[in-house]
KOLMIVO-934076 format. One record per residue (C-alpha): residue number from 1; residue in three letters; x, y, z. Coordinates in steps of 0.2 Angstrom, whole numbers. Layout:
BEGIN
NUM/ALA/X/Y/Z;
...
END
This chain:
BEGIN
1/UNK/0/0/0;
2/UNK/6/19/-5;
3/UNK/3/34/5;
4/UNK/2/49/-1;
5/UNK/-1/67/7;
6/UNK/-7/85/-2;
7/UNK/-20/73/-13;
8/UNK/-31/88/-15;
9/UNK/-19/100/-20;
10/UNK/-16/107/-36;
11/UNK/0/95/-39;
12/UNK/-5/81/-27;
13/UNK/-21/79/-34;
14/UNK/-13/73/-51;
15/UNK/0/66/-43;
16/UNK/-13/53/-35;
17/UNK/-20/49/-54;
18/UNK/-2/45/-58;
19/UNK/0/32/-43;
20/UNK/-17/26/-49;
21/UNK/-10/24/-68;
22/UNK/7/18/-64;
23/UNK/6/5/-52;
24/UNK/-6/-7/-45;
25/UNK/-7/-5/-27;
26/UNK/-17/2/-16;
27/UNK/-16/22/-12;
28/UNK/-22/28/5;
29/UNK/-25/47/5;
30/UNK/-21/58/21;
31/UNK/-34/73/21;
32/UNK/-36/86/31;
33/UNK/-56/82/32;
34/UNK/-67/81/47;
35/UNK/-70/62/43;
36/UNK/-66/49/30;
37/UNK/-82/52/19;
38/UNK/-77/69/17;
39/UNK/-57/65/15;
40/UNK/-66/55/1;
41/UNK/-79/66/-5;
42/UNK/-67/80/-10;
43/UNK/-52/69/-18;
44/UNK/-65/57/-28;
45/UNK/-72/75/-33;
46/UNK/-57/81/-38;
47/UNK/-50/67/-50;
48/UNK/-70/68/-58;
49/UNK/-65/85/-64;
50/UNK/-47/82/-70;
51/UNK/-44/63/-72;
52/UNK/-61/55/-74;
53/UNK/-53/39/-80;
54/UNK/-46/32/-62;
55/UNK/-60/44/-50;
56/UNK/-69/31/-47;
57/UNK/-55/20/-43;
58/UNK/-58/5/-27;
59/UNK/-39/3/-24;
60/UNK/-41/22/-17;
61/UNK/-43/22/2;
62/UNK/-45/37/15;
63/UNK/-43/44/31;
64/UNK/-44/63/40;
65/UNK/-29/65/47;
66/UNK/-20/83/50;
67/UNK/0/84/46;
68/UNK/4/97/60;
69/UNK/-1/84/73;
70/UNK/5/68/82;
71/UNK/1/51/71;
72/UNK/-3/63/58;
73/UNK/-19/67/69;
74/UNK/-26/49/65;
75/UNK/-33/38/79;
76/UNK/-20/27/88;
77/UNK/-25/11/81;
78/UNK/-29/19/63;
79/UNK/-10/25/63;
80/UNK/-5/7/69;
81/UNK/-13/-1/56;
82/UNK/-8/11/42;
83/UNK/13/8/45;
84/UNK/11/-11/46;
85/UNK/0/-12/29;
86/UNK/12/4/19;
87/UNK/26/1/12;
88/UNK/30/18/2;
89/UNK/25/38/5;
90/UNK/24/51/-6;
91/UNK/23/68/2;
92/UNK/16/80/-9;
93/UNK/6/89/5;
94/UNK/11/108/6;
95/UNK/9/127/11;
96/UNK/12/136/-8;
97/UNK/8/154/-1;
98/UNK/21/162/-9;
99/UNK/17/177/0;
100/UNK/18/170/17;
101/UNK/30/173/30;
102/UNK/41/157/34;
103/UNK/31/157/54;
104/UNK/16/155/44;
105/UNK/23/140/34;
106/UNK/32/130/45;
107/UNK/19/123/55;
108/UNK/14/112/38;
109/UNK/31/113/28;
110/UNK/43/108/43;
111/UNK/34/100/57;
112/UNK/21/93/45;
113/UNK/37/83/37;
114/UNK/42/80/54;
115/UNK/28/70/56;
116/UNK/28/62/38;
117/UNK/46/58/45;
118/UNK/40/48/59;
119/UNK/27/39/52;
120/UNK/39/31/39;
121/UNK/52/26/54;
122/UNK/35/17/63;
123/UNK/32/11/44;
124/UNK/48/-1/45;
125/UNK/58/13/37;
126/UNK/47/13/23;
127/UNK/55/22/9;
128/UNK/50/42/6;
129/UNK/49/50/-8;
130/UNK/46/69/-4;
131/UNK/43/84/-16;
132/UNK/50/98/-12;
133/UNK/54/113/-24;
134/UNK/68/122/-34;
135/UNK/63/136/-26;
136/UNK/77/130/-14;
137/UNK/90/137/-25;
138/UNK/83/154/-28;
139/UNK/96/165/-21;
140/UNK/109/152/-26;
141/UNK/117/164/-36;
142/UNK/121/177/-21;
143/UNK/130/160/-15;
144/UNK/142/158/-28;
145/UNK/132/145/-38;
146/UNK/127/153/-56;
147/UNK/123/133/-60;
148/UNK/114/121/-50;
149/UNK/116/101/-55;
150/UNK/106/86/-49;
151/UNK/120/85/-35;
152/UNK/122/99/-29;
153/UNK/113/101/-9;
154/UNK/103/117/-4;
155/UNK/109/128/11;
156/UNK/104/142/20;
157/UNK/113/154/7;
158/UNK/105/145/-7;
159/UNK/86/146/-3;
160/UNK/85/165/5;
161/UNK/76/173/16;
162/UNK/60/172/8;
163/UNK/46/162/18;
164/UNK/41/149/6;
165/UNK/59/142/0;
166/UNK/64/143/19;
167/UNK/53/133/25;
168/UNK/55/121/9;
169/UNK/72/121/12;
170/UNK/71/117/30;
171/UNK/61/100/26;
172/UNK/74/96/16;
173/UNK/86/98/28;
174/UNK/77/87/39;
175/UNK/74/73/27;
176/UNK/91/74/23;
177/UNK/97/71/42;
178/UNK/84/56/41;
179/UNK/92/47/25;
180/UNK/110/50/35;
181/UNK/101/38/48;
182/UNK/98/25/36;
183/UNK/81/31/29;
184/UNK/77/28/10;
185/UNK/76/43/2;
186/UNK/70/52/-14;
187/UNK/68/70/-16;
188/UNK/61/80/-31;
189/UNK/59/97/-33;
190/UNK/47/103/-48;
191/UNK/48/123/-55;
192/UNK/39/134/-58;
193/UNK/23/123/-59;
194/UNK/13/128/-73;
195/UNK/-6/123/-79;
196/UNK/-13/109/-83;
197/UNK/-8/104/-103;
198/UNK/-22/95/-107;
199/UNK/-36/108/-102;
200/UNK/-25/123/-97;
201/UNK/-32/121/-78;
202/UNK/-21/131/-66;
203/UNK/-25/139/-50;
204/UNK/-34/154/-50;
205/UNK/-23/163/-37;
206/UNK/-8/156/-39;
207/UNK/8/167/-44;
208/UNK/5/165/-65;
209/UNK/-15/170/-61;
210/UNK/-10/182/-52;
211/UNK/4/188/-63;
212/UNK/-8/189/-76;
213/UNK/-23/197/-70;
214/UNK/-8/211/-63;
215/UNK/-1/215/-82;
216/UNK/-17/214/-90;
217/UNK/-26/228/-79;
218/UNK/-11/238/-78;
219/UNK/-6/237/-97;
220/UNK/14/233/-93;
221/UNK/22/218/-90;
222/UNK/40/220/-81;
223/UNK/56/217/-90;
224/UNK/65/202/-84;
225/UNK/82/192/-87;
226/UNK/85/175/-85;
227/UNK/76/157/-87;
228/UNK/63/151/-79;
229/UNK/65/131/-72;
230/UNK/43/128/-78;
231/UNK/34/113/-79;
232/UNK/16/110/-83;
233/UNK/6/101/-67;
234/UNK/2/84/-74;
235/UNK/19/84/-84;
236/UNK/28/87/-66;
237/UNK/16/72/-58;
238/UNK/18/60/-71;
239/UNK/40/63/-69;
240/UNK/37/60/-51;
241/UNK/25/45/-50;
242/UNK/39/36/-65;
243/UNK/55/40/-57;
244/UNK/47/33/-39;
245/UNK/45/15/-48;
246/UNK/64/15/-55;
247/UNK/77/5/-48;
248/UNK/90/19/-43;
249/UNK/78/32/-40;
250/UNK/81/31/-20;
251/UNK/98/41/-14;
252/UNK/95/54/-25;
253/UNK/87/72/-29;
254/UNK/78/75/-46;
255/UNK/75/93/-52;
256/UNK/57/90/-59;
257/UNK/57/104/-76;
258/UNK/50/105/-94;
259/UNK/69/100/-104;
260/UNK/71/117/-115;
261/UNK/74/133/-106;
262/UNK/61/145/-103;
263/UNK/66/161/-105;
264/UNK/58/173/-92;
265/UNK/51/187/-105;
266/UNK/42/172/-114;
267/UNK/29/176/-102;
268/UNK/26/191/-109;
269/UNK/29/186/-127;
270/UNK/15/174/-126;
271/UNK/2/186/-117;
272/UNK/4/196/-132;
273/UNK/2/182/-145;
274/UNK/-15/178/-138;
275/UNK/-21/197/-137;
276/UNK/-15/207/-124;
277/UNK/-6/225/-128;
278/UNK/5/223/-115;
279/UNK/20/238/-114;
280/UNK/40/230/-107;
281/UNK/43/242/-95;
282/UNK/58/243/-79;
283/UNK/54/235/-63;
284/UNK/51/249/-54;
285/UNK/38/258/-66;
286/UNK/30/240/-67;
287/UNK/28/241/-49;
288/UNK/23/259/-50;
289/UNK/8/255/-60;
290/UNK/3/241/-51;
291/UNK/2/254/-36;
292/UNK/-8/264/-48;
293/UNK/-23/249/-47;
294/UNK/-24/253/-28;
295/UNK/-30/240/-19;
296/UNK/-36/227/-32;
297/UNK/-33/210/-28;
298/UNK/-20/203/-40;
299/UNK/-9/219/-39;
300/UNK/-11/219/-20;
301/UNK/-6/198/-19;
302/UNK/8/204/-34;
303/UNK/14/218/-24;
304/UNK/16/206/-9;
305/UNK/28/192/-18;
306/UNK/45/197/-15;
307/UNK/46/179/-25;
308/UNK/43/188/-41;
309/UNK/61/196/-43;
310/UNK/65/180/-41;
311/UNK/54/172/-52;
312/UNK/55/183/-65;
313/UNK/73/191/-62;
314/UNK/69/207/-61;
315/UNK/85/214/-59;
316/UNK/102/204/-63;
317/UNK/105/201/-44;
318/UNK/90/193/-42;
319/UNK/91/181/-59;
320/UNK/89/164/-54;
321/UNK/102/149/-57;
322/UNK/104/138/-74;
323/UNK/99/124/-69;
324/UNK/105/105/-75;
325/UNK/95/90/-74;
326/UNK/101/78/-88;
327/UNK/99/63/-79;
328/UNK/83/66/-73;
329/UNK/79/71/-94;
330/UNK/87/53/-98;
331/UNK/77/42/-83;
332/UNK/62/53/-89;
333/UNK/62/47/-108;
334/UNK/68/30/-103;
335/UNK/52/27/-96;
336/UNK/42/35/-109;
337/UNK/34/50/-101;
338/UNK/29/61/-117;
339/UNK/36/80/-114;
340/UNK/22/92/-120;
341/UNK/26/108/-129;
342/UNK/26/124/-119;
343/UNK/21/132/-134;
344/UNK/8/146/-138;
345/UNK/-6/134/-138;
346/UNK/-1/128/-120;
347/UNK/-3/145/-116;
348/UNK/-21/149/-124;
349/UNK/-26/136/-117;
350/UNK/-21/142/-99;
351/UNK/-28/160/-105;
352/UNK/-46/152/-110;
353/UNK/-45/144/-93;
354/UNK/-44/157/-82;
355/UNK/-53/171/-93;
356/UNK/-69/158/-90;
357/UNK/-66/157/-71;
358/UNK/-66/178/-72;
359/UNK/-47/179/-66;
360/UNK/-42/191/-82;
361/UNK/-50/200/-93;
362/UNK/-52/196/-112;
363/UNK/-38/204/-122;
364/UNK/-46/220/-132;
365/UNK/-40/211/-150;
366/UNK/-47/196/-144;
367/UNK/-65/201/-139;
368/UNK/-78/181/-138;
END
């Protein structure tokens, strides 16, 4: 049996479908629900919308549980019975407020792995393979490291100051001290995690959304430098899922990213090719206009993510890291996960998406 936490997120949710694909065991969901129906109710609902092929699924099992408690918040003999019948974890369950200061975070990011931690020593050292973030390297290049390679480890240096990658980092740091002890271990870290490439489904206030939403309002889009490490949500979860059922995949860390370079003024590049008349402009008269919007709600969550200097490398000391992954590309290919294009189509699709949820606006040269 596989256990997997974050099933109802925006990444765990397909990363459970994947499970379900790729292998034929039972899957046991830790959610944080007031009971199991409910636990059920919301991932089962879930999987109807994205992956309605394994919704429906009788090796899927479910329990209420709460990561930021002893046992994983489960009754004694629940948790009991749960580390003699699994034999792997996945932990996918996460904070991703970007905007969130690292107090905020840690209570799920650090003491919830803590916990995910001890469950897999009561498990019989049950292997873990824990998804973590690239975001760990986002100051990497204040550090000294202009490339980052499969082998190279986070520090403090590396990750920053900011909340989110602090607190990814700090995870890390504790799984790391548990596979010195003898635990097995995989870690991945995904990119930038980009929308859904089959429907163009993505968050709707998440940091693209909101990115989005921002520009289109203001008119500008800010002038950046660098590439962005991307990957679209079930590209990232089907990467994951394959590389857990390879031999060799333990002992190691996997940068989880779409193969080609994503240069960060792409961003802007396809925003205009769907419609948008959207005007390059400096950092600071980007922000300018976005405090020009007052207190909308994209320009005010915007405003708030120091991570988008980062992101978007809105000044050369703030560019992120190359980073290297060739043999996580060559373990991907060899077993056969397709690489979909992050092409101009990917990205209307994303734009149809979240112009019918009402997150942006239609472009003025684009009018339905």
């Amino acid at each position: 049996m596989l256990l997997l936490t974050g099933a109802t997120g925006f990444l765990g949710s397909r990363l459970c479908a994947e499970l379900l694909r790729q292998t034929e065991q039972e899957l046991v969901c830790v959610v944080r629900a007031s009971s199991a129906s409910e636990a059920e109710e919301r991932v089962r609902r879930r999987l109807a919308r994205q992956d309605p092929e394994v919704a429906g699924s009788r090796r899927l099992r479910f329990v209420a549980g709460d990561l930021t408690r002893e046992r994983l918040g489960l009754p004694g003999d629940v948790y009991r019975g749960l580390a003699e019948a699994v034999t792997e974890v996945h932990h996918c369950g996460a904070s991703v407020n970007m905007a969130a200061p690292y107090a905020a975070l840690a209570p799920v990011n650090v003491a919830g792995t803590a916990r995910v931690l001890e469950f897999c020593r009561a498990a019989g050292d049950s292997p873990l393979h824990h998804v973590s973030t690239l975001g760990v390297f986002f100051d990497a290049r204040r550090a000294g490291l202009d490339v980052v390679g499969e082998h190279d480890r986070p520090t403090q240096e590396t990750c920053g100051s900011i909340g989110y990658p602090r607190s990814k980092y700090q995870a890390e740091a504790l799984v790391d001290a548990a596979a010195a002890e003898g635990l097995p271990v995989a870690v991945y870290r995904p990119g930038l995690v980009l929308a859904d490439s089959r429907d163009g489904a993505c968050p709707h206030d998440d940091f693209t959304a909101n990115l989005y939403a921002a520009c289109a309002l203001s008119g500008l889009f800010p002038q950046t430098h660098g590439t962005i490490p991307v990957v679209a949500a079930d590209h990232a979860a089907q990467i994951i899922a394959a590389l857990s059922q390879q031999d060799g995949s333990l002992g190691a860390a996997h940068p989880v990213m779409h193969q080609d370079p994503f240069p960060a003024h792409r961003f802007l590049e396809q925003a205009r090719a769907y419609g948008y008349d959207l005007a390059p402009a400096p950092a600071d008269q980007w922000l300018a206009g976005l405090k020009a919007l007052g207190r909308t709600p994209q320009a005010m969550a915007i405003r708030a993510l120091a991570i988008s200097r980062h992101i978007l490398g809105l000044a050369p000391d703030t560019v992120l890291p190359r980073f290297r992954n060739p043999r996580t590309v060559k373990r991907t290919a060899d077993a056969g996960v397709p690489s979909p294009a992050m092409d101009t189509a990917y990205f209307a699709r994303m734009f149809d998406h979240l112009i019918d949820q009402q997150v942006i606006p239609h472009p003025a040269r684009r009018q339905p």
